[in-house]
N, C-alpha and C positions, 0 to 999 in steps of 0.2 A: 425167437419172435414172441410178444406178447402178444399173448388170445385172449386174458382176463381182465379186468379191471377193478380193484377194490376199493371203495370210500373208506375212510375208519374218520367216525367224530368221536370224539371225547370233552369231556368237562372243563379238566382242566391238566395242568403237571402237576398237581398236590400227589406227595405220596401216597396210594402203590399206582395212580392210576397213570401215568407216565411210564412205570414199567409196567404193566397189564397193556397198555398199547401199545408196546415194542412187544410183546409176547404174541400178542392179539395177529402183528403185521409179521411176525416171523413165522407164523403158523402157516400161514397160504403164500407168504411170497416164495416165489421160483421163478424159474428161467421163462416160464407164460403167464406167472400170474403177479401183476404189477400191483402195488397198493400205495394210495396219496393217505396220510392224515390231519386230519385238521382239530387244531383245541378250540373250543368256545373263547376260554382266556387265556391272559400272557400274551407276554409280546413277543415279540421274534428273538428268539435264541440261537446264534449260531450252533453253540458246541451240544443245545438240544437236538438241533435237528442235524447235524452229522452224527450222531451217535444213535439214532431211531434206524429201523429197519426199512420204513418207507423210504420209497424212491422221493417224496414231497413231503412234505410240512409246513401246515398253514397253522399260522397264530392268528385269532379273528382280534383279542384283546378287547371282546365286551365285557362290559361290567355288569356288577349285578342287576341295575336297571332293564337295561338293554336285554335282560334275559328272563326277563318278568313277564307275565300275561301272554299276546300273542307272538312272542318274540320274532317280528314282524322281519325285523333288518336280517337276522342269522337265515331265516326261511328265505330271503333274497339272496343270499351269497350261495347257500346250496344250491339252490335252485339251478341259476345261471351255472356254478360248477357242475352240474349235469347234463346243463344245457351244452356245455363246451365239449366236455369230456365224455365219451360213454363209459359209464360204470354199469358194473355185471353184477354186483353185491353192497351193499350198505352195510356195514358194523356200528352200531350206534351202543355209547354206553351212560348208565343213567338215565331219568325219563327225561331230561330235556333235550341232549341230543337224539335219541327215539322220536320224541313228538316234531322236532326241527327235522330228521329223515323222512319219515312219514309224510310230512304235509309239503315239503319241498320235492319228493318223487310223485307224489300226485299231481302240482301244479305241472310240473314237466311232463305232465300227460305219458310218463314212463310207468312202468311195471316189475320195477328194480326193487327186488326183495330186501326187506329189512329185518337184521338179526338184531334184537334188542338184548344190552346185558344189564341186568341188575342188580346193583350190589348191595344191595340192603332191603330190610322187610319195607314193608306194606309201599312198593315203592307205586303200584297202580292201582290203590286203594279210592273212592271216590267215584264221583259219576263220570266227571269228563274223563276220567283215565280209563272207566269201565269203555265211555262209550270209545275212546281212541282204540283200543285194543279191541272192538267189535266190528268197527270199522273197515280197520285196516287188515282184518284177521288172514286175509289171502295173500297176502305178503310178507305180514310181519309174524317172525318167531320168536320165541323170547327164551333165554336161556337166564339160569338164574345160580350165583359162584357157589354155591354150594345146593345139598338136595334139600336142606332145610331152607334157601331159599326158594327154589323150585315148586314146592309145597305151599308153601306160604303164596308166591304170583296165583297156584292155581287157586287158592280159598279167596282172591281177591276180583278174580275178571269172571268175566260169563261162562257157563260152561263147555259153551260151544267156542270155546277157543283152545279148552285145555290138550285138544291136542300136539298143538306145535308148541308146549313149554317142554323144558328139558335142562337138566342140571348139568353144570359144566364149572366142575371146581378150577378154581385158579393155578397158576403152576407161578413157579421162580424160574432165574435162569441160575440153575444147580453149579453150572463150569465158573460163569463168572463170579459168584458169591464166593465157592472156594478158592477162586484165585487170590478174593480181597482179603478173605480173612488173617486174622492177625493176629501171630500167637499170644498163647495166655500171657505170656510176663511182657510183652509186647503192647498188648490189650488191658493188662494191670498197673502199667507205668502210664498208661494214657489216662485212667482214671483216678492214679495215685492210690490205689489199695495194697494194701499187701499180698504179698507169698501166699501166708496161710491164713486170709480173713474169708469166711464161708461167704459169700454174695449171692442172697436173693434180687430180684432184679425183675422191672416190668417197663416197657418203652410202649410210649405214648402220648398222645396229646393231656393235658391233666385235665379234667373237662368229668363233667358229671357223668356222663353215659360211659367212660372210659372207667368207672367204678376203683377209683386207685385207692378211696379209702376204707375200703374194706380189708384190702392189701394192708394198709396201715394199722386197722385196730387187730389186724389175726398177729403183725407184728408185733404189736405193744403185749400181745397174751402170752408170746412165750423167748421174748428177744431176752431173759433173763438164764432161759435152760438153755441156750447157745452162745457162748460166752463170744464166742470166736465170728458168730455171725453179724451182718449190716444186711441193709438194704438197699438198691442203690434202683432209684427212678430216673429214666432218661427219658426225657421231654421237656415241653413248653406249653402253658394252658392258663386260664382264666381262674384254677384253682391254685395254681401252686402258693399265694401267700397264706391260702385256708389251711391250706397241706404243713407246709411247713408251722403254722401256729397250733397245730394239732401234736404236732412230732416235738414240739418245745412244752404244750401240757400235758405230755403223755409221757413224758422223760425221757425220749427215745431221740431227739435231736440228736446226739453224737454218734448215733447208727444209720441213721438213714440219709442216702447221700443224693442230691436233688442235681443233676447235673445241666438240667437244662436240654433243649436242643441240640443236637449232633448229628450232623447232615452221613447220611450211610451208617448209621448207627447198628445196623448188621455184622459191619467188619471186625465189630470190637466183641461180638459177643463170646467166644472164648474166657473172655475175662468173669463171666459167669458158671456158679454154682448148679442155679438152678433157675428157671424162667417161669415167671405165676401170674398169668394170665385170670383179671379177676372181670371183664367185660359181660355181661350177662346177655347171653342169645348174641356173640359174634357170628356176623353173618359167612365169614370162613375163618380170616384170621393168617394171612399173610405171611403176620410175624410168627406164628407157629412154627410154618414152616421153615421162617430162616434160624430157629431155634433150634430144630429138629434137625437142618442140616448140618450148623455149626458142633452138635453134638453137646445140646447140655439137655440135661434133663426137664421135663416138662410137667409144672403143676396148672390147670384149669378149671375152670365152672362149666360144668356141665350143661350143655343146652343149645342151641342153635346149630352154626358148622363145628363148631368142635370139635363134637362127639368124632363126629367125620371124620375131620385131621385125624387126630389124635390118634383113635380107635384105641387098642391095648397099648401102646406105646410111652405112657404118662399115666402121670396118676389126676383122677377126675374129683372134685367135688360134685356131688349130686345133689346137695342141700345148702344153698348160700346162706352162709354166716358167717363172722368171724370165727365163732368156737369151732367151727368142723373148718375151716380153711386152715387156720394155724393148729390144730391136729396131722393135716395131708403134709403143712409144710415142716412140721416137727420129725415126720416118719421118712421123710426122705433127709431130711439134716443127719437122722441115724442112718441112712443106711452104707454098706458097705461098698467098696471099691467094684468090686465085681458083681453085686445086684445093679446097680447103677449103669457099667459097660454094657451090661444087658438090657436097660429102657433107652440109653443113646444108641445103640450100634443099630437096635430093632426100628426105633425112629429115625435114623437118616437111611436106612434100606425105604422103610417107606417114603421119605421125599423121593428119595430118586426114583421108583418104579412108579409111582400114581401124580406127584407134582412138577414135575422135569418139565421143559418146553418141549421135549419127545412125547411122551405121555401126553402132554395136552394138545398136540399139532396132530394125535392118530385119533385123540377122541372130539376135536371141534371136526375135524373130517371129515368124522362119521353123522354130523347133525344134516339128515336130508336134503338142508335148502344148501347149504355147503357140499356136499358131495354131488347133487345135483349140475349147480349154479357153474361150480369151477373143477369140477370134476377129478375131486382129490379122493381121496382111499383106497 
């Protein structure tokens, strides 16, 4: 018999946040506790929504208009679905489904707690977001995917809300990833590399804040003392024709391999050496962890969630540059077989015991309005 009820909004299905809300709706559903979710956008997808944990899924398919200023229309559709349905809990992720939870449980004259997730800094930085979250302080909680976000929400709201923030790192689903993955010569004939070509490698949108060319110029410093290595960037982005005329004046076109987008780009990761995360202040970093699970070794920039991830498991830049990046990724190109066993085996212990959807279904449990509300732990 269901006793519970759970809303879950989300933004959109852009990658990871479509899996974050199958993680999100796998965490509390059970035999009493029922969860609908709804995206802002996108149209209806069948084989999306059999494949989601909610027992519903709603596609609203607003654009970006329609989600500007008071996003008058979305606060009508919530609304009424409260009105219809009782819900016992709100999961709202990013501040415009938060601000659309908020102000759509208010009009319903309800008292329906809202857990805000946010996934990036300064995300309620400003006066109307100061005053939302002052507001609504008696309802709304806010959790933030890593502690260096968590930190960051409290330097930005009043202080008299900092009590209900709380860090709540993201997990993967650890069973299905290693189901997909795909062995290395498997995963090297999908990218057409060789046997014995060393592969550095960073997946990503190509986009400024995704810093891929720093990755590039630490390459150009010593792609000459590894005869045997390339680099291969997976993604699609507004920089790639920069990237690529950068890698034609830098002599390095015949090593670095620009693959474009490739939908589940996880499955292939075997086919990598080494994974060099060059993003500065990732707010957790996702893909970390399906690096760490797949078992390659992990190079990063120190700063935001990473540290977190990572912890000893990989080796950190502390000081961005090209000259100290392509140093970290020279030292691991030398190292041997068995130093190496020893930063993968220690890094995918840790996905499984702190990122698993186990691990994160015992610790969102534990967030009060959750152990409360639907009376999990």
């Amino acid at each position: 018999m269901i006793k519970k009820r759970v809303l879950q909004i989300a933004h959109g299905i852009n990658s990871p946040f479509y899996e974050l809300s199958n993680i999100y709706a796998a965490a509390v559903k059970s035999d009493e506790v029922e969860v609908d979710t709804v995206f802002l956008t996108g149209r209806n997808d069948k084989a999306l929504c059999e494949s989601h944990c909610s027992k519903n899924v709603t596609f609203l398919d607003f654009d970006a208009k329609q989600l500007r200023g008071m996003k008058i229309e979305a606060i009508k559709i919530i609304y009424r679905m409260l009105l219809n349905k009782k819900y016992d809990l709100i999961i709202a992720h990013r501040y415009k489904s938060i601000y659309i939870s908020c102000m759509s449980s208010f009009f319903s004259c309800s008292d329906i707690p809202v857990v805000g997730v946010a996934h990036a800094y300064n995300v309620f930085k400003g006066l109307g977001r100061n005053i939302l979250t002052f507001s609504f302080k008696r309802r709304l909680t806010l959790l933030g995917v890593s502690g260096s976000i968590s930190e960051n929400i409290k330097s930005t709201i009043p202080r008299s809300t900092h009590n209900k923030v709380y860090a709540m790192a993201n997990a993967v689903d650890c069973r299905k990833m290693l189901d997909q993955l795909v062995d290395r010569a498997g995963a090297r004939e999908k990218f057409g590399i060789g046997a014995d070509d060393f592969i550095f490698s960073n997946v990503g949108r190509l986009h400024n804040k995704k810093n891929q060319i720093l990755l590039l110029e630490s390459f150009s410093l010593i792609h000459k003392k590894m005869p045997d290595a390339k680099l291969m960037i997976v993604g699609d982005g507004p920089n790639m024709n920069d990237y690529q005329s950068y890698c034609k004046d830098s002599g390095i076109a015949d090593k670095v391999i620009f693959t474009g987008n490739i939908p589940s780009a996880y499955k292939y990761y075997r086919a990598f050496d080494c994974y060099v995360s060059v993003r500065l202040k990732e707010p957790f970093g996702i893909v970390l962890t399906e690096a760490m699970l797949a078992k390659v070794p992990l190079i990063a920039i120190s700063g935001g969630g990473v540290d977190e991830v990572i912890a000893d498991t990989g080796l950190l830049v502390f000081e961005s540059s090209s000259g100290n990046l392509a140093k970290i990724m020279l030292e691991i190109y030398k190292k041997n077989a068995s130093e190496k066993d020893l930063m993968i085996n220690k890094a995918y212990d840790r996905v499984i015991d702190l990122y698993s959807i186990e691990s994160f279904s015992r610790r969102f449990s534990e967030v009060p309005v959750v152990k409360h509300v639907l009376g999990l732990g």
